[in-house]
C-alpha positions in Angstrom: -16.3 -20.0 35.6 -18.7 -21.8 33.3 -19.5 -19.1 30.8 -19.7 -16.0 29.7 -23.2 -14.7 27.7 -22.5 -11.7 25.6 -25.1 -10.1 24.0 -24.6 -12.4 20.2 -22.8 -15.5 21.5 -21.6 -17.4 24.3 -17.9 -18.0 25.4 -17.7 -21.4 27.6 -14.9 -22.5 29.1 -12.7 -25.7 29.7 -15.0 -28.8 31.1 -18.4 -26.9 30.5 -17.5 -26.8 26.5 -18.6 -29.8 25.1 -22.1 -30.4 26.5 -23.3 -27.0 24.8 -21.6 -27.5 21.5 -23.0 -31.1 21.0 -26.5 -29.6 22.2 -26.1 -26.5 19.6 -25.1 -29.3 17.0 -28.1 -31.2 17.6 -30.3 -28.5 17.8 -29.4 -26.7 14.6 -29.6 -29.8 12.6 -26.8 -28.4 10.4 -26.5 -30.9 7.2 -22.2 -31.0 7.1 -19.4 -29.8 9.3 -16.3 -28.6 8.2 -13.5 -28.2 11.0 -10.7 -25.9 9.5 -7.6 -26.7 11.0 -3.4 -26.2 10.7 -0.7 -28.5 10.1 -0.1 -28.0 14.2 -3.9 -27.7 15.5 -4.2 -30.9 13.2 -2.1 -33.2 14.9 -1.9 -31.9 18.2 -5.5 -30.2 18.8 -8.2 -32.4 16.3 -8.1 -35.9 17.7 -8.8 -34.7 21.4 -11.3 -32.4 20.0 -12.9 -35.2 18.1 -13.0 -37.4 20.9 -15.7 -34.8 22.8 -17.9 -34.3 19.7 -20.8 -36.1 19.8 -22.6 -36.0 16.2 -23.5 -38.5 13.1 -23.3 -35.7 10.9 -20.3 -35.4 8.0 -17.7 -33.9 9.0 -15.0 -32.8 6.6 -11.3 -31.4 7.9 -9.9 -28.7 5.8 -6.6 -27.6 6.4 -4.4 -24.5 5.7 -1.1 -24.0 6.3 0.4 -22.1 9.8 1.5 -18.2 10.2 0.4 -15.1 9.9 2.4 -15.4 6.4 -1.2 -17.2 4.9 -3.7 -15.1 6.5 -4.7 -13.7 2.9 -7.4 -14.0 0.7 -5.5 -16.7 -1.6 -5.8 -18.7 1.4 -9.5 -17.9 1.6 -10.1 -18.7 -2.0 -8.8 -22.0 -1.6 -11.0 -22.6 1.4 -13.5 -21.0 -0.1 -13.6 -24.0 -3.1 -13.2 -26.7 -0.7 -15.9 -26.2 0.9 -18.0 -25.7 -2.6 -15.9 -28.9 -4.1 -17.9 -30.8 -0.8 -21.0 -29.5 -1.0 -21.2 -26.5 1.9 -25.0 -25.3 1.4 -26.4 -22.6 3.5 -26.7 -24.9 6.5 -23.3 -26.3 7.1 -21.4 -25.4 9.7 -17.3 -24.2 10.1 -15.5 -24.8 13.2 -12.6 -22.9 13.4 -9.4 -25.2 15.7 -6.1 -22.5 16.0 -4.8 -19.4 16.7 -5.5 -15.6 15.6 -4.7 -16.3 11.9 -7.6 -19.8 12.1 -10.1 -17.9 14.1 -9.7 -14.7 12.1 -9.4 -16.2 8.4 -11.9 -19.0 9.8 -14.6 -16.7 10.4 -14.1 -14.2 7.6 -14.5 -17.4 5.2 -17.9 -18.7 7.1 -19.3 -15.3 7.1 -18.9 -15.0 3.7 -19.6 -18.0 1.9 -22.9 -17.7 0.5 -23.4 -15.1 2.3 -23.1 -16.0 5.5 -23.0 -19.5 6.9 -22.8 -20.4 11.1 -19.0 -21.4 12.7 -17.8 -22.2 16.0 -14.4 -20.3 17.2 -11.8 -23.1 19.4 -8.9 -21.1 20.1 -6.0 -23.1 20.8 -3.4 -20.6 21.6 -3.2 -17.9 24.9 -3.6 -15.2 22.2 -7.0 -16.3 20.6 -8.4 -17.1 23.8 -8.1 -13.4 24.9 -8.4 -11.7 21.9 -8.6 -13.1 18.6 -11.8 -15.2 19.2 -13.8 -13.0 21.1 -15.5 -9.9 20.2 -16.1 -10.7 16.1 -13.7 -9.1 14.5 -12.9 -11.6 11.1 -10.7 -11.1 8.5 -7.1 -11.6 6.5 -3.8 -9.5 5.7 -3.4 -7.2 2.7 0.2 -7.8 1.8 2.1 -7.7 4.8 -0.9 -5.1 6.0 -2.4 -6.2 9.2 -6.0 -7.0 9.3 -7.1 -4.6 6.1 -9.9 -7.2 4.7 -12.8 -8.4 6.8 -16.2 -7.7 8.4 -17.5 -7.7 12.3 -19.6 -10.9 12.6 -20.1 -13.3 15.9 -19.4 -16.9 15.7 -22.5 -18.7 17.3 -20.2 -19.9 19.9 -16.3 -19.6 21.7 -14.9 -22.6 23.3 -12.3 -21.8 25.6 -10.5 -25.1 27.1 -6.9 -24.0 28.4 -5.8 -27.8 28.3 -5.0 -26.8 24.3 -2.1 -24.7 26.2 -0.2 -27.5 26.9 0.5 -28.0 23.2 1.8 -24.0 23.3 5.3 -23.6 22.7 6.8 -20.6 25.4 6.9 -17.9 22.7 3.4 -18.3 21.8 2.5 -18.5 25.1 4.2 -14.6 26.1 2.6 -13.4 22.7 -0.8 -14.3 24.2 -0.2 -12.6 27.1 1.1 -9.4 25.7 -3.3 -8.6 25.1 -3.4 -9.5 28.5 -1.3 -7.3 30.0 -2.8 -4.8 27.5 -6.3 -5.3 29.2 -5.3 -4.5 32.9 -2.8 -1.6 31.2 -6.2 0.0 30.0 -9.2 -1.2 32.3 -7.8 -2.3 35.8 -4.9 -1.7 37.9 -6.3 -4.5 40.2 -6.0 -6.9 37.2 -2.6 -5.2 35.7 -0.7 -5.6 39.3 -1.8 -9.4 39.4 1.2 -9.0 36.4 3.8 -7.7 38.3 5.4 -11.2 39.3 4.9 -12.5 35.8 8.0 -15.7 37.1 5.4 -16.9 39.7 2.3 -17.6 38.1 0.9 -20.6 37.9 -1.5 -22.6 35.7 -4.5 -22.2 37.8 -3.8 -18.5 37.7 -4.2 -18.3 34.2 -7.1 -20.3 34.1 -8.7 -17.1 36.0 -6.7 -14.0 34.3 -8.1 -16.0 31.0 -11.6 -15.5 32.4 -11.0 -12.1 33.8 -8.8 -10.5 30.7 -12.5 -12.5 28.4 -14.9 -10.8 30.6 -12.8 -7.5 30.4 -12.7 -7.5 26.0 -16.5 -8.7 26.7 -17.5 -5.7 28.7 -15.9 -3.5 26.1 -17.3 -5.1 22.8 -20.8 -5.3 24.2 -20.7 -1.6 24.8 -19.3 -0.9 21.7 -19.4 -3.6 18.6 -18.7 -1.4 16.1 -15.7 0.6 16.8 -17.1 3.8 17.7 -16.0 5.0 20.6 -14.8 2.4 24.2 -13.3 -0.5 21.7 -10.8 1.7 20.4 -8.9 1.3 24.0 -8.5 -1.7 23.1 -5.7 -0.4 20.0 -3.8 0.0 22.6 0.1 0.1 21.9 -1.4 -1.5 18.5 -1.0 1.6 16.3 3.0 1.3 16.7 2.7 -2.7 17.1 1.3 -3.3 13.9 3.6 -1.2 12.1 6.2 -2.8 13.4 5.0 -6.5 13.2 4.4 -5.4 9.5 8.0 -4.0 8.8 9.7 -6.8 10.5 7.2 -9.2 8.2 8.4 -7.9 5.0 11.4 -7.1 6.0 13.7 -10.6 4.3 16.8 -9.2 6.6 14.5 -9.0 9.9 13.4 -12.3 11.9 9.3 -11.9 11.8 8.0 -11.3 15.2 4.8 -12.3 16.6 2.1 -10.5 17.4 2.6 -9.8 21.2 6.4 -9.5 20.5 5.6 -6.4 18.5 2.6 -4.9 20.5 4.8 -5.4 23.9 7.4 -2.7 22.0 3.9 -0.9 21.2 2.9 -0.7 24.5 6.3 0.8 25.6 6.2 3.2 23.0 2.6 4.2 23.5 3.4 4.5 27.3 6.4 7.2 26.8 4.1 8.7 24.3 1.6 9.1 26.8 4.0 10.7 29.3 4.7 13.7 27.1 1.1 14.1 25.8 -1.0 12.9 28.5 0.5 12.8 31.9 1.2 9.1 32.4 3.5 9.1 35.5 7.0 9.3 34.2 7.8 6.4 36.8 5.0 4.2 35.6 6.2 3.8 32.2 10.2 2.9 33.4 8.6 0.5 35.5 6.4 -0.6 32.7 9.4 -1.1 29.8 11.4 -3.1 32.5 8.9 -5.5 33.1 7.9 -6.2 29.5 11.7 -6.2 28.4 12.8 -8.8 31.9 9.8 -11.0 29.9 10.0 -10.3 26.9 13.8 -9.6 26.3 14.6 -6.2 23.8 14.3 -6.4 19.5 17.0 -4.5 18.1 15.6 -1.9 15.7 17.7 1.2 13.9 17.6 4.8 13.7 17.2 4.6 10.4 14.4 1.9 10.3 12.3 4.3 12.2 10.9 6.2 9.2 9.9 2.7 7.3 8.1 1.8 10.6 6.1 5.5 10.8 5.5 5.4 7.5 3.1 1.9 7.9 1.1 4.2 10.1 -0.9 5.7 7.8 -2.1 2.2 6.8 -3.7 1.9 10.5 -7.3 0.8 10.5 -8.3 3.5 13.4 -6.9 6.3 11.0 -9.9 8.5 9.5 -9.5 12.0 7.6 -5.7 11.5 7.2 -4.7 11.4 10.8 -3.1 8.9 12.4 -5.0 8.0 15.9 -3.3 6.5 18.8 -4.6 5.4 22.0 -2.7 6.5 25.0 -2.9 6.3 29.0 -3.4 8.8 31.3 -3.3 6.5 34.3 -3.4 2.9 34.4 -7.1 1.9 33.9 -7.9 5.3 32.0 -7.5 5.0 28.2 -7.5 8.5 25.7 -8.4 7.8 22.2 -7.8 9.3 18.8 -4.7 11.5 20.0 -2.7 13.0 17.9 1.4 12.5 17.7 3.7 14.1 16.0 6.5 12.3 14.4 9.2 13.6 16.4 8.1 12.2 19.6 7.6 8.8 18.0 11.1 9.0 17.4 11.9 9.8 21.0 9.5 6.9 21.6 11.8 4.4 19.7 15.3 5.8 21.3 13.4 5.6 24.8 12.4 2.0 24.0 16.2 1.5 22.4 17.9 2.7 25.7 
């Protein structure tokens, strides 16, 4: 459980990090570093990161602030003139130490900065470990519009070392899982029923569900980089997720959720859905809407919110020629993409999920 070699970069994992990212330092000769960092990763992530790197060259911290609230492109620009106020040239390197909103904005800044310089994803939450960081998706918010702005570019490398966990408050934690539970949901039911006693895992078992939920995004990216076709399974319970996320965002009377909170009441929705239009067992997706609410507890949203909510569809990245494409099941481990819904069952959806 050393690595994992994907066809532009390679993802190591807890102990086995620090050797190949002190030889890839070495080796590149890159002439500065610049470690972009939160207020949290900062204090709590930095030092012990630090302490493994092994390297004379400069290395300047930049840091932005926290939530999914500064993933824009104000937050790029100022990153973006910090690192020309310290000289970035063509051969300086960005290492990227946080969550989904570091790793994403991270990258988008590196691979655009004159054009494209190297960085180095470290995610230090469950969430970036499984999904964020791997697969090269970068980019920032438009508004409180998930993910509008960014390009598909690899870092050189992912270093996955669960001992950041242990700085991970519980919350963040079950968000990360959430795109866990989405992988087995849509790939394996060997991996999803390894779930099904969520109270009893230990530590060491998430060390290997990390490594198995990597290897599944892995298998799925590699086969399709671009979008296409496969990695569209992995939108799963997204489409509804990110609407939601969004709404309860800009919503100033609604607490914001994070990003598993909404895509677990995605994933319910998206599994009713897929009873009426694509014969998921009925049974399946009661079981499936108890589990995640037991975990995850059940966000109160109104009748009349659901409009706002399907209206935020059409700003979906998957949506092409004015249709709004969802990914549903029709078995556990056998995804359908680019389905059609029409609005009425979404609302059935939401009073299903409300119930």
């Amino acid at each position: 459980m050393d690595s994992i070699t994907t066809n532009e970069c390679t993802i190591h994992f807890n102990n086995a990090c620090y050797k190949p990212i002190n030889k890839h330092i070495k080796d590149k000769n890159f002439s500065k570093i610049f470690i972009l960092v939160d207020e949290n990763t900062h204090e709590f992530c930095l030092p012990y990161f630090l302490e493994r790197l092994e390297t004379d060259i400069v290395i300047e911290i930049i840091e932005i602030e926290s939530g999914e609230i500064n993933k824009t492109i104000d937050t790029c620009v100022g990153v973006w003139n910090t690192l020309s106020d310290l000289d970035a040239d063509r051969k300086s390197l960005v290492i990227n130490i946080g969550g989904g909103v570091i790793t994403d904005l991270g990258g988008f800044v590196a691979c655009t900065f004159k054009r494209g310089i190297a960085y180095i994803n470290i995610p230090t939450t469950l969430l970036s470990m499984v999904d964020a960081s791997v697969g090269g998706k970068t980019g920032v918010d438009l508004g409180h519009l998930k993910n509008q702005i960014g390009v598909i570019s690899n870092p050189d490398l992912v270093l996955i070392d669960t001992k950041y966990l242990n700085t991970l408050p519980q919350n963040q934690m079950r968000s990360g899982l959430a795109e866990m539970l989405k992988h087995g949901l849509i790939s394996d039911e060997i991996y999803w029923n390894k779930f099904k006693n969520l109270s009893k895992l230990t530590l060491d078992d998430l060390d290997i569900l990390i490594y198995e939920s990597v290897l599944i995004k892995k298998n799925v990216v590699e086969n399709d980089p671009f979008e296409d076709n496969l990695r569209k399974t992995l939108n799963f319970g997204h489409t509804l997720g990110h609407a939601i996320e969004s709404f309860f965002l800009s919503n100033p009377n609604k607490t914001a959720l994070l990003h598993g909170e909404a895509i677990v009441i995605g994933m319910i929705l998206a599994c009713y859905i897929s009873t009426e239009l694509a014969g998921f067992p009925k049974q399946t997706t009661i079981d499936i809407k108890n589990l995640f609410i037991d975990y995850y507890g059940k966000v109160k949203i109104n009748e009349n919110e659901y409009p706002e909510i399907i209206e935020l569809l059409k700003y979906d990245k998957k949506n092409n020629h004015g249709n709004i494409n969802f990914v549903l099941l029709e078995s556990i481990g056998n995804p359908k993409i680019d389905c059609l819904v029409d609005d009425k069952i979404i609302v059935d959806a939401f009073r299903f999920y409300d119930n």
